[in-house]
C-alpha positions as CSV (number, residue, x, y, z in Angstrom):
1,X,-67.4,172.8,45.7
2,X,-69.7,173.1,42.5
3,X,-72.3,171.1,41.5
4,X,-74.4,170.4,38.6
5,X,-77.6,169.1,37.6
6,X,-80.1,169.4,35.1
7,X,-84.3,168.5,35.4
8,X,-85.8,168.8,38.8
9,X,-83.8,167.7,41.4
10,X,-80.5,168.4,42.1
11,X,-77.8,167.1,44.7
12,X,-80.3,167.8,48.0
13,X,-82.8,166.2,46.9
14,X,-82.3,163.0,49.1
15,X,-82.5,165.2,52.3
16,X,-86.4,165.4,52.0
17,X,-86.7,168.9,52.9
18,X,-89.5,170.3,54.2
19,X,-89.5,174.0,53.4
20,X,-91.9,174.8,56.0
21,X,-89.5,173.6,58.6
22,X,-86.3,175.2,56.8
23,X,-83.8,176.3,59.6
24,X,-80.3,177.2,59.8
25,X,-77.8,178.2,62.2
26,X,-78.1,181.9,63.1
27,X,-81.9,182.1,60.6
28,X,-85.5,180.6,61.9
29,X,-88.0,180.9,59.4
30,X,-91.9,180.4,60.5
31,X,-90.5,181.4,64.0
32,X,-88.8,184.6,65.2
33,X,-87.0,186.2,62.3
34,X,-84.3,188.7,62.0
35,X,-85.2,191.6,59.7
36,X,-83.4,194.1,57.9
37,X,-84.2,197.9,58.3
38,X,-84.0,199.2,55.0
39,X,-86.2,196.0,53.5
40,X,-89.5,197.1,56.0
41,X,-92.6,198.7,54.1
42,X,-92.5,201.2,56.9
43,X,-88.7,202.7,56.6
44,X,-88.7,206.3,55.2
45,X,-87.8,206.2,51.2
46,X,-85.2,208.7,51.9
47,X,-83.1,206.9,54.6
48,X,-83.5,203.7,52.6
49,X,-82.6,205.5,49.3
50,X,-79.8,207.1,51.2
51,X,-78.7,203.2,52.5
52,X,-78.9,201.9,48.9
53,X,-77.0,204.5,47.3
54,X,-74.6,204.0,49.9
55,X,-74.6,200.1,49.1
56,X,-74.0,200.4,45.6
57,X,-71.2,203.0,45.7
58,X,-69.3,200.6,48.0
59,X,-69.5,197.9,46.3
60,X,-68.7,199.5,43.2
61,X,-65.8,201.0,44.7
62,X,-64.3,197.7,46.1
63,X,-65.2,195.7,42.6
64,X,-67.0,193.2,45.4
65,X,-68.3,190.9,42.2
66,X,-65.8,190.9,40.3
67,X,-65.2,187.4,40.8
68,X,-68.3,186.1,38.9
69,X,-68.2,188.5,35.8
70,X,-66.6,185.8,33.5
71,X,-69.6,182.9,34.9
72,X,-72.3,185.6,34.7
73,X,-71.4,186.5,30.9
74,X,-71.5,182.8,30.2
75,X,-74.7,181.6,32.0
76,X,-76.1,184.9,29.9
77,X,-74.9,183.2,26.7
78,X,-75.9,179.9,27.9
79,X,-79.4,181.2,28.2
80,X,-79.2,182.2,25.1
81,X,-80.3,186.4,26.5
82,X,-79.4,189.6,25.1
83,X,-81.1,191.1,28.2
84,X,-80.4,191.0,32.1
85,X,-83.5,192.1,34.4
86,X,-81.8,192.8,37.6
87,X,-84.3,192.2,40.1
88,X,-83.8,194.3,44.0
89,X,-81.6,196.6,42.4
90,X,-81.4,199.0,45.3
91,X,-79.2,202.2,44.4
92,X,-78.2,200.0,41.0
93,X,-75.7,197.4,42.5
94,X,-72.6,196.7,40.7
95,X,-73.7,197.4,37.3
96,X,-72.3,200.9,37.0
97,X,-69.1,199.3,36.1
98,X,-70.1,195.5,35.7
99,X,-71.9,196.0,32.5
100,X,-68.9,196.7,30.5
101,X,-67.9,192.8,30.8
102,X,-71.2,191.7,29.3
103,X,-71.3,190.3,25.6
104,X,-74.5,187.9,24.2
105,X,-74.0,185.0,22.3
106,X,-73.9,186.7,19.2
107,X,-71.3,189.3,20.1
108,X,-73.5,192.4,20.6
109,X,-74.2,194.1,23.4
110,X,-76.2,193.2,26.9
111,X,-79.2,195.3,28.0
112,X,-79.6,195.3,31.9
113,X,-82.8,196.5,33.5
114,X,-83.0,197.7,37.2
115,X,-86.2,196.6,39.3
116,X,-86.9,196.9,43.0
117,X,-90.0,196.5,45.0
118,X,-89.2,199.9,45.9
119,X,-87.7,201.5,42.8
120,X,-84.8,203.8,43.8
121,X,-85.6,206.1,40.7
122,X,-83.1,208.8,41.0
123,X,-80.7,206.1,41.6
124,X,-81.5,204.2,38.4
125,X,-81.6,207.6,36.3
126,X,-78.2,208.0,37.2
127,X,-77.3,204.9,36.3
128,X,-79.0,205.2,32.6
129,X,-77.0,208.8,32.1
130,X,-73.9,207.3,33.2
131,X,-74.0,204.2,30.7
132,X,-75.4,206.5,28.1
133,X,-79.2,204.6,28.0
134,X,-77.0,201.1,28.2
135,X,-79.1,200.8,31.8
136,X,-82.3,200.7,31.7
137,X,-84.7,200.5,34.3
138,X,-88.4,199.6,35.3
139,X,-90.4,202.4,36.9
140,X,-93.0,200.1,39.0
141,X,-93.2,197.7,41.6
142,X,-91.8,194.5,40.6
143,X,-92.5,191.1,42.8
144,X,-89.1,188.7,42.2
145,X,-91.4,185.8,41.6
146,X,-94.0,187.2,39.4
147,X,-92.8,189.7,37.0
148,X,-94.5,191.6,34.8
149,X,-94.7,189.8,31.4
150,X,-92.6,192.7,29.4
151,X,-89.7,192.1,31.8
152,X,-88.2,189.4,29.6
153,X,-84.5,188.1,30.1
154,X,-82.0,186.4,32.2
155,X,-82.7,187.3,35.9
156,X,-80.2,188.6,39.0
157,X,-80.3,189.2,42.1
158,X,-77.2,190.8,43.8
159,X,-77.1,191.2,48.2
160,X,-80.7,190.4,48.5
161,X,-81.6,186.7,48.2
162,X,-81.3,186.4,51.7
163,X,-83.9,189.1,52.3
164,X,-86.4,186.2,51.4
165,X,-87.7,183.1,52.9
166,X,-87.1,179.6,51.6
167,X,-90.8,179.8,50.0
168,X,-90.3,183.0,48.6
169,X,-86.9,182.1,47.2
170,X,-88.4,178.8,46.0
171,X,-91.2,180.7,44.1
172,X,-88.4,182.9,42.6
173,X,-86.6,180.0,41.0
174,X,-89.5,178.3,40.0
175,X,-90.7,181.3,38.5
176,X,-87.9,182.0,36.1
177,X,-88.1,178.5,35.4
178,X,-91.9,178.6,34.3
179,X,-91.0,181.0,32.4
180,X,-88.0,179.5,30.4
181,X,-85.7,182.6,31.7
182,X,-82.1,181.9,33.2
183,X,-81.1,183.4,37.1
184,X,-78.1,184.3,38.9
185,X,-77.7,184.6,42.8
186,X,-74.9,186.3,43.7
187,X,-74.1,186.8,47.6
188,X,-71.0,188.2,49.1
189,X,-72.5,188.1,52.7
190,X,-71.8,184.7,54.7
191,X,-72.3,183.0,58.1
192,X,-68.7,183.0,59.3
193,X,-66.9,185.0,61.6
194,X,-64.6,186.6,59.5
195,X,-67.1,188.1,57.0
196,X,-69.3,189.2,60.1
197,X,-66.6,191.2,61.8
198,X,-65.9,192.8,58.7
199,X,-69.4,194.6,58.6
200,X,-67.8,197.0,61.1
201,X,-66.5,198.2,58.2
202,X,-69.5,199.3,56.9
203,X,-70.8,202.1,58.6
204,X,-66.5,203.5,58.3
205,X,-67.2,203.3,54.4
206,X,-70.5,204.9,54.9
207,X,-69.6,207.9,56.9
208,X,-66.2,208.1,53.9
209,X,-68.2,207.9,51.1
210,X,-71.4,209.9,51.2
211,X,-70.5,213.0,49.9
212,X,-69.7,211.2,46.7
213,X,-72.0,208.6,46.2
214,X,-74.5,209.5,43.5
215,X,-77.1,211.2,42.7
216,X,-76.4,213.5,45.3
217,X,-78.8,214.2,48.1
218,X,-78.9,216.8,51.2
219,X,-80.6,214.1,53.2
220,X,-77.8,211.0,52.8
221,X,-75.2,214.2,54.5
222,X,-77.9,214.5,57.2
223,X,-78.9,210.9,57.6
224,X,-74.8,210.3,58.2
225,X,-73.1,213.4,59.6
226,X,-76.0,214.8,61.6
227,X,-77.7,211.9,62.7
228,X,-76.0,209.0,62.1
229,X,-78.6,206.5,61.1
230,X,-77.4,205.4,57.5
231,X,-74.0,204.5,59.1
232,X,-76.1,202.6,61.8
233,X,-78.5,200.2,59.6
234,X,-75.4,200.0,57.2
235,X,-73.8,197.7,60.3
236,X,-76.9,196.3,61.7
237,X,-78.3,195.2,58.3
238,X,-74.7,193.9,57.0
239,X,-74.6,191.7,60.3
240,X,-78.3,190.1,59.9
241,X,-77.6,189.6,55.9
242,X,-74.6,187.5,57.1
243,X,-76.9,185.5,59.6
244,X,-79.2,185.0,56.8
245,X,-77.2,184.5,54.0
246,X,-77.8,180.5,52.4
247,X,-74.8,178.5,52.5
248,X,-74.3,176.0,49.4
249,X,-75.6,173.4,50.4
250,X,-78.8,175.1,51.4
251,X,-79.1,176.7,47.8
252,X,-78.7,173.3,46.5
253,X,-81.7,172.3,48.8
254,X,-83.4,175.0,47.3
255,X,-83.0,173.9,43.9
256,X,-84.2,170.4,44.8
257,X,-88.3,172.0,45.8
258,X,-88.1,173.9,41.6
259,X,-90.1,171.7,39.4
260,X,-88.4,172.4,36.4
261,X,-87.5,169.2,33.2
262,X,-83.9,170.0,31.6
263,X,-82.6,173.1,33.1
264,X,-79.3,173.3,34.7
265,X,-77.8,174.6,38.2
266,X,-75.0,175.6,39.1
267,X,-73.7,176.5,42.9
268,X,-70.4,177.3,44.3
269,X,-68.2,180.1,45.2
270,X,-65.7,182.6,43.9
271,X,-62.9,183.8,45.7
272,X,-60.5,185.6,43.4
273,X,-61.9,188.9,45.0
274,X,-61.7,191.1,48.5
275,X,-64.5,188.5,49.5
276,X,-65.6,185.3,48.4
277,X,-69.4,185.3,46.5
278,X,-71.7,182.8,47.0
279,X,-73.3,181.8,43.5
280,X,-76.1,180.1,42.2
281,X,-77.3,180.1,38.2
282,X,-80.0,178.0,36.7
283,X,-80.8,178.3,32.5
284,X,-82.9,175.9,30.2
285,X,-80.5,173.4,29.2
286,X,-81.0,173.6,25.4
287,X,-80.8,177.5,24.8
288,X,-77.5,177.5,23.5
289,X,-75.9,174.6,23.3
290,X,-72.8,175.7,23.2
291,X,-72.4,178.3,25.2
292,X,-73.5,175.9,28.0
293,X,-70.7,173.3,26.7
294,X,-68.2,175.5,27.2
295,X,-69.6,177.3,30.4
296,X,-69.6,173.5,32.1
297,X,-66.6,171.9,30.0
298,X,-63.8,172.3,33.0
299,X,-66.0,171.4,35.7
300,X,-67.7,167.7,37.5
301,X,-70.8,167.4,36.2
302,X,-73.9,165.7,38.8
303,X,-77.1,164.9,36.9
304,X,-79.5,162.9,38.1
């Protein structure tokens, strides 16, 4: 189900929620958490570079977001961007190949900028060569809820939402918001059996992969032949990201804490793909008028 509204609330707002008490099945939050190797302070940059790289060369490979290209390129227009700031890039996500399906509003062409908290440089030099300077990327730390003031643009965030808490992701939103900038959540990972079980598949593609993943590095080959580790987190992390993913009506919940006057959200889910991806976009609702009336013409509208 999709659901629509514009100013700040959205359809969870009657359910009161206090973010300080958010739970879910399978997540605690202000209580025991579960954590994520390759997001800790204290994991070695070249096992999580290794991890990353891995990431983003399977999901490249099996086209994971395909899905969502058509919504993304219209919430871009809607916001009225010529410029995506993709914020925990990782090893680059999907945009080695999902950047070809980007147009603005006026026809030309999309810039995307990679950030991270902990910039995967090689990675993203890669990923400039390869689109010949169409990816750019952003050398320094970047916080997803208080970015620089150069990094202008309509925001992302592909595999990682769940990495943060219901504050954090609250500050997120409401900090694109603030600053009159549009945002996509995409999420393939989900609290369901089925998608859990297939994270065994993970460490399978890791240990297929790694000698052709890019930029090349002598350590991924250790990290995965000699001592298995990447293979390892690849299955532990992909198991806690399902257990932590936000379900729909939890993003919608979300939505309800932004403070935010005549800006639109979207939430639902795509399944045209290998796995269905969890979405959520928000844009001021009078960038582009018209890209928006097209973007929302064949769907229920909820505005409140």
């Amino acid at each position: 189900m999709t659901t629509f509204s514009t100013g700040p609330v959205s359809a969870a707002a009657n359910e009161k929620l206090d973010i300080a008490k958010f739970t879910c099945k399978g997540r605690s939050f202000g209580g025991a958490r579960f954590f994520e190797f390759h997001d800790q302070r204290w994991f070695p940059k070249s096992l999580r570079d290794g991890v990353t790289d891995a990431l983003q060369f399977i999901l490249s490979l099996g086209r994971i977001y395909r899905p969502i290209a058509a919504l993304l390129n219209g919430a871009v227009e809607a916001s009225g961007s010529a410029r995506i700031v993709d914020l925990c890039s990782g090893g680059g996500g999907p945009w080695l190949w999902l950047y070809r399906f980007l147009r603005a509003s006026d026809g030309g062409r999309v810039e995307i900028c990679l950030t991270d908290k902990y910039p995967n440089i090689a990675a993203f030099e890669n990923a400039q060569r390869q689109t010949g300077g169409r990816i750019t990327f952003y050398r320094g730390f970047v916080d997803a809820a208080a970015l620089p003031r150069q990094l202008s643009g309509f925001r992302t965030i592909f595999t990682s939402f769940h990495h943060f808490t219901p504050d954090e992701a609250v500050a997120i939103l409401q900090n694109a918001a603030d600053n009159g900038q549009g945002i996509g959540v995409f999420e393939a990972a989900k609290r369901d059996p089925l998608t859990i079980l297939s994270t065994v598949l993970m460490p399978l593609a890791g240990l297929l992969t790694a000698p052709f993943a890019r930029p090349f590095r002598i350590s991924r080959l250790f990290w995965t032949y000699v001592i298995p580790v990447i293979p390892f987190v690849l299955f532990f992390d992909g198991v806690v990201s399902c257990l932590r993913a936000y379900s729909q009506k939890e993003l919608s919940a979300l939505t309800a804490q932004v403070k935010a006057d005549n800006y639109v959200w979207k939430i639902g889910e795509q399944s045209s793909g290998l796995a269905p991806v969890t979405f959520l976009v928000g844009y001021p609702g009078d960038a582009n008028k018209n890209a928006r009336a097209a973007l929302t013409s064949s769907e229920p509208s909820l505005v409140k």
